[in-house]
C-alpha positions as CSV (number, residue, x, y, z in Angstrom):
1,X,-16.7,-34.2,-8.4
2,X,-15.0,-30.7,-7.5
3,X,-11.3,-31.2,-7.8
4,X,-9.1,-30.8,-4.8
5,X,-7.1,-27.9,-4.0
6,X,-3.6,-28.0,-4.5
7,X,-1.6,-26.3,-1.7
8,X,1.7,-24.1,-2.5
9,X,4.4,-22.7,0.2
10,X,5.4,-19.5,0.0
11,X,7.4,-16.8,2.0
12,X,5.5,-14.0,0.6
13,X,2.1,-13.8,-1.3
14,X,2.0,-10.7,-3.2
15,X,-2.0,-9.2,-3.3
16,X,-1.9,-7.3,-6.2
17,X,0.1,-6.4,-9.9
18,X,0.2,-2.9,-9.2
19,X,3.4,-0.1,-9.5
20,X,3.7,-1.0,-5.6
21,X,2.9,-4.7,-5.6
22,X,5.3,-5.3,-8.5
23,X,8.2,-3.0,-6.2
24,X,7.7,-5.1,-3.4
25,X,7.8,-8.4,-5.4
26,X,11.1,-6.9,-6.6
27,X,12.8,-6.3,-2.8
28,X,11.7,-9.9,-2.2
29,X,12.6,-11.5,-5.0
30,X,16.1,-9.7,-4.6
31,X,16.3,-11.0,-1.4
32,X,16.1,-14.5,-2.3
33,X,12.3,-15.1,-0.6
34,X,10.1,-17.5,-2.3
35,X,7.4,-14.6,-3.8
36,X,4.0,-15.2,-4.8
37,X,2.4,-12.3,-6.9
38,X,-1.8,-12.6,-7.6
39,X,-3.6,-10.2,-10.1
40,X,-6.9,-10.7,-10.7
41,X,-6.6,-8.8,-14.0
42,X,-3.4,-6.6,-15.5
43,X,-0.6,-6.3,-14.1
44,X,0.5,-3.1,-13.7
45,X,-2.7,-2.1,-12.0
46,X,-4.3,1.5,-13.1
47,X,-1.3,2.7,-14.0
48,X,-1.3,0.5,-17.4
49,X,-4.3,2.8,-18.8
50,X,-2.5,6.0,-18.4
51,X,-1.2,6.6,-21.7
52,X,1.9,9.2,-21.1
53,X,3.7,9.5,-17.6
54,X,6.1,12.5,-17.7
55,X,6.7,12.9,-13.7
56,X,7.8,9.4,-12.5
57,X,11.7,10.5,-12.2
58,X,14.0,8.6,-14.8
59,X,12.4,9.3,-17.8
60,X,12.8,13.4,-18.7
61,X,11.5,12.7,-22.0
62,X,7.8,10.9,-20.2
63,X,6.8,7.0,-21.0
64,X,3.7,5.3,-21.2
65,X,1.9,3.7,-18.0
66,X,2.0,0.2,-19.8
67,X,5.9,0.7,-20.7
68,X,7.1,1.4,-17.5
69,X,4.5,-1.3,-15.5
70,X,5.9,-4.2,-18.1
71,X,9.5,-3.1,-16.6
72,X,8.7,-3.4,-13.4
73,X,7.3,-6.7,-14.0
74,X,10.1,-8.0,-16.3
75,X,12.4,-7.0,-13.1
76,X,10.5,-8.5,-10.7
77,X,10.6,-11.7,-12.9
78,X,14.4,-11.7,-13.6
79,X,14.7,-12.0,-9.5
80,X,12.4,-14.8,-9.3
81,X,8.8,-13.7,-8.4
82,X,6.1,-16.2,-9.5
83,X,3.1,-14.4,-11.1
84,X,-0.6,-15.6,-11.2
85,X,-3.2,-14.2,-13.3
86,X,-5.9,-14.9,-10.7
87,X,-8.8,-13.7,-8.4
88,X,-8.4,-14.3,-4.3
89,X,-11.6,-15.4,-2.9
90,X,-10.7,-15.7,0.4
91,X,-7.9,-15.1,3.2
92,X,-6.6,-16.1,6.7
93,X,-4.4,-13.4,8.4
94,X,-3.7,-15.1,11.3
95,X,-1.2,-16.9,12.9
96,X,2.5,-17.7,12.0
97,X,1.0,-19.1,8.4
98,X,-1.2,-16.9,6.5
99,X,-3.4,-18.4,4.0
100,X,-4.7,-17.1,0.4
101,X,-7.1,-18.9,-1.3
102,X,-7.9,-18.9,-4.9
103,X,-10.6,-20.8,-7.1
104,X,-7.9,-23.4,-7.5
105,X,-5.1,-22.8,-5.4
106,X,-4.0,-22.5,-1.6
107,X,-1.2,-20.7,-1.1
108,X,0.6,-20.8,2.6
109,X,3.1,-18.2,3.8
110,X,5.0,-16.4,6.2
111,X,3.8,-12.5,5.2
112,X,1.4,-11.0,2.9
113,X,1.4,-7.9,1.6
114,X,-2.0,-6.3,0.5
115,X,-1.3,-4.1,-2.9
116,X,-4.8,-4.6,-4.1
117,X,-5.0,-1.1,-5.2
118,X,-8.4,0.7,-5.6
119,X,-11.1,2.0,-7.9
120,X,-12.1,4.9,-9.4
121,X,-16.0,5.8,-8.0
122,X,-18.1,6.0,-11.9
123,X,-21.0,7.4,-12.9
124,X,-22.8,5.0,-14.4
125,X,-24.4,7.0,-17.1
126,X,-24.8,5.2,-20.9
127,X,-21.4,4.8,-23.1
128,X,-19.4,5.6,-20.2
129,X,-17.7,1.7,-20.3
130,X,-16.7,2.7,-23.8
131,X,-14.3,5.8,-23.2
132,X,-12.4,4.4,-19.7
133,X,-8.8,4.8,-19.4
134,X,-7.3,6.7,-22.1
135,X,-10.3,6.9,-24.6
136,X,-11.2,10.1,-23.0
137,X,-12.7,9.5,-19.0
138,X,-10.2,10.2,-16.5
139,X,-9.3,9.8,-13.3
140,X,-6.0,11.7,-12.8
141,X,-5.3,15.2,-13.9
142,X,-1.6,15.3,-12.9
143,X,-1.5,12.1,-15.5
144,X,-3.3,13.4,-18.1
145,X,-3.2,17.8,-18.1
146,X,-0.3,18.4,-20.3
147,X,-1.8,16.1,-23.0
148,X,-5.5,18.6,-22.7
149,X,-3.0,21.5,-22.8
150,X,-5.3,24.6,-24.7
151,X,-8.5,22.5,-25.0
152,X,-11.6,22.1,-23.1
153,X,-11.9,20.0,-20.2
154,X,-14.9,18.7,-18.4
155,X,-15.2,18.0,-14.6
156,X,-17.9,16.2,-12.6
157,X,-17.7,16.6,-9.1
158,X,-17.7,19.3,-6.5
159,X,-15.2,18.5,-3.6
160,X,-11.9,18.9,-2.1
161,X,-10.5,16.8,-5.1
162,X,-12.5,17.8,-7.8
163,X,-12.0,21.8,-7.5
164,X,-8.4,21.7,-6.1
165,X,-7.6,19.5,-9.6
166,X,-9.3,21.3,-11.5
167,X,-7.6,24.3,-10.5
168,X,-4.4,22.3,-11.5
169,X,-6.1,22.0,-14.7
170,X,-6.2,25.7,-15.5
171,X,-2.6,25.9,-15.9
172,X,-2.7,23.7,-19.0
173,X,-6.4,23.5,-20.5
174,X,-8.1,26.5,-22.2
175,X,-11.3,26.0,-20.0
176,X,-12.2,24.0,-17.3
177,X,-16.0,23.3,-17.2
178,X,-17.2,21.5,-13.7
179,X,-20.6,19.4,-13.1
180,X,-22.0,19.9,-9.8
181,X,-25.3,18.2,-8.7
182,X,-26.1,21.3,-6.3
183,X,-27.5,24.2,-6.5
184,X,-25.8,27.3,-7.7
185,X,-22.6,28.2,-5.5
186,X,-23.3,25.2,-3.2
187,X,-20.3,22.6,-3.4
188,X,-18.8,20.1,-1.2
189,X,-15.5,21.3,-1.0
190,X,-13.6,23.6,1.7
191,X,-14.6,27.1,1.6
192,X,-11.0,28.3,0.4
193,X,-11.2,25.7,-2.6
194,X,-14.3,26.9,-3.1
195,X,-13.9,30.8,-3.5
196,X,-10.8,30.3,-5.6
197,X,-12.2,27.8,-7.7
198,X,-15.2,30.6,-8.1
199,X,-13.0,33.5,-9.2
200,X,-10.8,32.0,-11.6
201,X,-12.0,32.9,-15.1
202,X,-10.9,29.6,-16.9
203,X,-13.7,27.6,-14.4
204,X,-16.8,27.6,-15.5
205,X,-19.5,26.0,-13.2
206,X,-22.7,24.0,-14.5
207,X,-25.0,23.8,-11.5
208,X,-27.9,21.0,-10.7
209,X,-26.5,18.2,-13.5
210,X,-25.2,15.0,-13.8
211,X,-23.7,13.2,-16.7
212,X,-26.6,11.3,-18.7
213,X,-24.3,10.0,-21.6
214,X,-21.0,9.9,-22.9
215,X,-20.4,10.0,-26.7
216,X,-18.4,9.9,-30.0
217,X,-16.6,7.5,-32.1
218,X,-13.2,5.5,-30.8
219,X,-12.5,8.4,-28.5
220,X,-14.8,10.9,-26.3
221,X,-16.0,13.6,-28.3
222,X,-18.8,15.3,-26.1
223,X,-20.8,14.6,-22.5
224,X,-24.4,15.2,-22.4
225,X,-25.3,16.6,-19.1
226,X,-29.1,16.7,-17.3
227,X,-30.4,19.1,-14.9
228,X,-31.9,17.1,-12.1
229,X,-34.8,19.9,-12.1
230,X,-35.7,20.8,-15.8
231,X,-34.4,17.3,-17.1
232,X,-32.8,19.6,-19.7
233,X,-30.0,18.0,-22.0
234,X,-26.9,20.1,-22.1
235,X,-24.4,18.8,-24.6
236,X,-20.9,20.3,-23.6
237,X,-18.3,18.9,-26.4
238,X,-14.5,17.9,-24.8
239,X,-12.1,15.4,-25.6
240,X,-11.9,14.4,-21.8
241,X,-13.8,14.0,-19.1
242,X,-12.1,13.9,-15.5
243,X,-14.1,12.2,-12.8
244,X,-14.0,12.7,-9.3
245,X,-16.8,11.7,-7.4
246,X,-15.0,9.5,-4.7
247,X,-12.7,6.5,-4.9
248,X,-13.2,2.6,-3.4
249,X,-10.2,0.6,-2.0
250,X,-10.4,-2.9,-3.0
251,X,-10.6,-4.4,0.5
252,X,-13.6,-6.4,0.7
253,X,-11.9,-9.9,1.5
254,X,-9.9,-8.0,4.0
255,X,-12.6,-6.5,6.2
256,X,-12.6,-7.8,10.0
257,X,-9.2,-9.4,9.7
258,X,-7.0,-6.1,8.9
259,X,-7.8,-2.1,11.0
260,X,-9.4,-0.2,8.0
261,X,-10.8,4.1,7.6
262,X,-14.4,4.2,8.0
263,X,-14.1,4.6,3.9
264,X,-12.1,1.0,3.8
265,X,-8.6,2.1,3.5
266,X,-6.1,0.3,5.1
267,X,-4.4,1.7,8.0
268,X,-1.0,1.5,8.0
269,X,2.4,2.9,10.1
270,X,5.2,4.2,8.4
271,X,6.8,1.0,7.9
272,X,3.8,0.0,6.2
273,X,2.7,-2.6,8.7
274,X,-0.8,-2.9,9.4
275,X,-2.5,-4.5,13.0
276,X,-1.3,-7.7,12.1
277,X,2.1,-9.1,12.5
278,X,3.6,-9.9,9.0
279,X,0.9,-8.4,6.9
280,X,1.7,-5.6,5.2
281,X,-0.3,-3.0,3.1
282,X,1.1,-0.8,-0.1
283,X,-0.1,1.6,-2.7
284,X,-3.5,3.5,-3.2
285,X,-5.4,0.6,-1.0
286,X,-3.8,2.6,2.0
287,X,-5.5,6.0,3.8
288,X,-2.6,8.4,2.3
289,X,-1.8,12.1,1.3
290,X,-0.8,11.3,-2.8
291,X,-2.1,8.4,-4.4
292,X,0.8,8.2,-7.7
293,X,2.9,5.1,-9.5
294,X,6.5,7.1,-7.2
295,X,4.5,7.1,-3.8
296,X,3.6,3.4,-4.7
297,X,7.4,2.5,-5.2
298,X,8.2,3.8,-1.7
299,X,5.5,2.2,-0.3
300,X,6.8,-1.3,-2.0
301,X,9.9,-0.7,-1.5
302,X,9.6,-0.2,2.2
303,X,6.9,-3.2,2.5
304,X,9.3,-5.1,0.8
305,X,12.2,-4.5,2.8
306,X,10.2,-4.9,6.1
307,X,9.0,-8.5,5.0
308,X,12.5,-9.6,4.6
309,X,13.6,-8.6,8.4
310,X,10.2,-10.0,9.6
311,X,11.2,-13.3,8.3
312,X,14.7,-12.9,9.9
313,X,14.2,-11.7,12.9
314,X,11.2,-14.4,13.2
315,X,13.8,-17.4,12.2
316,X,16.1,-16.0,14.5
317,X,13.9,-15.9,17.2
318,X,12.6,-19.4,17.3
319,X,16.2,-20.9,16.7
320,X,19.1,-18.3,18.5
321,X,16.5,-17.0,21.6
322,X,14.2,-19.7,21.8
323,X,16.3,-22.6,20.4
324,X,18.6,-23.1,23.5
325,X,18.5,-22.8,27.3
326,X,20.6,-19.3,28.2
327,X,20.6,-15.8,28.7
328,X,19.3,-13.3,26.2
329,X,20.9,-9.4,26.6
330,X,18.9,-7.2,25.1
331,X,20.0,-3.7,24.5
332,X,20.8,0.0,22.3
333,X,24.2,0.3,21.8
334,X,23.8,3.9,20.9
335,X,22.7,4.3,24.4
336,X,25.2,5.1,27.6
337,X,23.3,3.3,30.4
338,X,23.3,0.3,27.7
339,X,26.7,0.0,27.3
340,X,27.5,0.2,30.5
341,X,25.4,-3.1,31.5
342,X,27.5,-4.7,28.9
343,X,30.4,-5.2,31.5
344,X,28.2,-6.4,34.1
345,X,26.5,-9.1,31.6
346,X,30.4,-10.5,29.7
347,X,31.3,-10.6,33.5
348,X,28.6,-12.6,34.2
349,X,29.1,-14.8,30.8
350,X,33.2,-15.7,32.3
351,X,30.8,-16.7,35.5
352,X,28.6,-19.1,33.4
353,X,31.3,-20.0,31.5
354,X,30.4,-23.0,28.9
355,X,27.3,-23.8,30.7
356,X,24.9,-21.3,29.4
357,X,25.2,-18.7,26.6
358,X,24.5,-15.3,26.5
359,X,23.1,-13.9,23.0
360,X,22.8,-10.4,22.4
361,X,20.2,-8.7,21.2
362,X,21.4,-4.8,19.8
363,X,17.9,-3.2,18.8
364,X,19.6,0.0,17.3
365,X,18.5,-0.7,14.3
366,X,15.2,-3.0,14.7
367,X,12.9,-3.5,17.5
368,X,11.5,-7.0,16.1
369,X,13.1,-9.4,18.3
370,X,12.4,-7.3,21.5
371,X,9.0,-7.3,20.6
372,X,8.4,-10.5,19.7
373,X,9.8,-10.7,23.5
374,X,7.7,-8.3,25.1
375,X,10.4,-6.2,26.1
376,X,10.0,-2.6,25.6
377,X,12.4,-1.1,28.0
378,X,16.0,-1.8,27.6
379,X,18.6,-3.0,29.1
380,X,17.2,-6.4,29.8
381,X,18.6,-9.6,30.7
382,X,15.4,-12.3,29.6
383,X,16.1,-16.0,30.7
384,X,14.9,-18.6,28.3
385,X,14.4,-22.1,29.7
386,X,12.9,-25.0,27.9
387,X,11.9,-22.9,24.8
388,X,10.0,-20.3,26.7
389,X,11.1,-17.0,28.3
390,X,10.9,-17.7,32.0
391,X,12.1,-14.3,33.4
392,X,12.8,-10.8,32.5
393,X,15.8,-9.1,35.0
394,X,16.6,-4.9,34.4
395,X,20.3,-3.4,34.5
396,X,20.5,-4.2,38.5
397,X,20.1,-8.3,38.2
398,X,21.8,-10.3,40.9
399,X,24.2,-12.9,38.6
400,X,23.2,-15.4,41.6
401,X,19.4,-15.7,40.9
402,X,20.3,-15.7,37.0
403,X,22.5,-18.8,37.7
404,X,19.6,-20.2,40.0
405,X,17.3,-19.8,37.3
406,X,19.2,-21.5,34.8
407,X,19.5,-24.4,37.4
């Protein structure tokens, strides 16, 4: 008999363990929400494999990926934030309540904020399991350059990303030697990349391979390479191998719920809010410029702080606009034509004396509770009647057909 699922209320389910899942679970946590974090696997996401991190500001002398992910995660804990070490099989967006589902659990809440991270794209050839994350296969050069610093590096992969780090590469290793599955001096990156990469005398190109195997003993010690013509093993020994043949965003479960890049990134605004009101999105699942642990933080951080004034703004809604029969001002005090209205609406408050209030709404700082209202110009005097906004007025209302409205 399949047991029955038990059902949890949260404010906040966390999706994802990640650098920015684990900021945002701290801004909520701090803010006294009831915070949910799922990860399916470590905590700390990919940043727990790097093995020294010298440019994550803080820490001039560097720290490891796994040091610095278990003190996010012992901060988020000291405010609160409940962890589970789980997979999410399924969600529901939409709605006031969002739902995540689990193999056991249900969780309920008010926001969710996707951190689910990504993937690196892999070869597949044989051994290459053995010598992931830190035993010699990488997938970020600005992690792992100074470390290679006057040895010899291998890259597989030809575009934007591959060339333009590998470029970054020849400032620390002693040569940088590139796969590329095409033929000679055909690549997939930009034309500029391309030329530069070309004439620099620490790249060297090896044209029409792919990897076949990886292999050495606890750490990578050479990659054995095939031309796709000849079938021809070439055996190129390095003690790291940097992959970049394309990255995948972990966003199945979120696909025809959430907007998402043709390539299934998340699509985002700057305040990290994606089509959906109260779902959020952080961290390398998202289309942007620098995928890194600090861009992560912001992006947590900012989730995290926009989740606390959606909750807010959404309790203050229901119970101070739509809670009671009045008159709603809604306006910019930072703007002249606004402040001028005021007079006209506390005249017209001494007019409706104790009968009716008038609550106002100053969206200097926060449009959420004039959108929520479906007011985008402002000044605007909204009635509310029986729970529901019944009438929206501009600066030039008549206080008589405001009082007969209220009637």
């Amino acid at each position: 008999m399949a047991r029955e699922k038990q059902i949890e209320e949260y404010d906040v389910v966390i999706i994802g363990g990640g650098a920015g899942g684990l900021t945002a679970g701290i801004y909520c946590g701090r803010a006294r929400l009831k915070t949910l974090l799922i990860e399916k696997a470590l905590v700390g996401g990919l940043a727990t494999y790097t093995n020294e991190i010298e440019n994550y500001p803080g820490f001039p002398e560097g720290t490891t990926g796994l040091g610095l992910m278990n003190l996010f995660e012992k901060q988020a804990k000291k405010f609160g934030v409940k962890f589970k070490g789980t997979d999410v099989k399924t969600v529901d967006l939409s709605g006031e309540v969002k739902t995540v589902e689990t193999f056991r659990n249900i969780y309920k809440c008010k926001v969710v904020i996707i951190a689910s991270g990504g993937r690196p794209r892999v070869t597949g050839a044989v051994n290459e399991e053995d010598f992931l994350f830190d035993k010699g296969i990488s997938f970020c050069a600005t992690c792992d350059a100074a470390s290679n610093t006057g040895k010899d590096v291998l890259i597989v992969g030809s575009g934007d990303a591959a060339i333009e780090e590998g470029m970054f590469l020849t400032k620390f290793a002693n040569k940088v030697i590139v796969s590329v599955i095409h033929e000679e001096g055909k690549m997939d990156c930009n034309e500029i990349a391309k030329a530069e990469a070309l004439a620099n005398p620490k790249m060297e190109f090896v044209w029409n391979t792919v990897v076949k195997r990886f292999e050495g003993s606890e750490h990578l010690e050479r990659v054995v390479l095939e031309n796709v013509k000849t079938k021809e093993e070439i055996s190129i020994g390095v003690p790291t191998c940097f992959e970049f043949i394309g990255y995948l965003p972990n966003t199945e479960i979120f696909k025809g719920q959430v907007t998402m890049t043709e390539r299934g990134y998340v699509v985002v605004n700057e305040n990290k809010e994606t089509n959906i009101d109260g779902v959020y999105a952080v961290g390398d699942v998202t289309d942007k410029f620098l995928k890194q642990v600090a861009t992560a933080v912001g992006d947590g951080a900012i989730a995290g702080y926009a989740a606390e004034k959606y909750i807010a703004e959404e309790e203050t809604y229901k119970s101070q606009i739509l809670g009671k029969d009045g008159v709603v001002f809604v306006y910019d005090a930072s703007e002249a034509g606004c402040r001028d209205c005021l007079a006209e609406v506390e005249k017209l408050e001494k007019e409706l004396q104790e009968q009716h209030c008038i609550t106002r709404v100053d969206i200097y700082k926060s449009r959420g509770i004039s959108d929520r209202m479906q007011i985008d110009e402002v000044p605007r005097l909204a009635i509310v009647k029986g729970g529901k906004i019944v009438k929206v007025l501009d600066q030039d209302f008549d206080p008589e057909e405001v009082k007969a409205t209220l009637v």
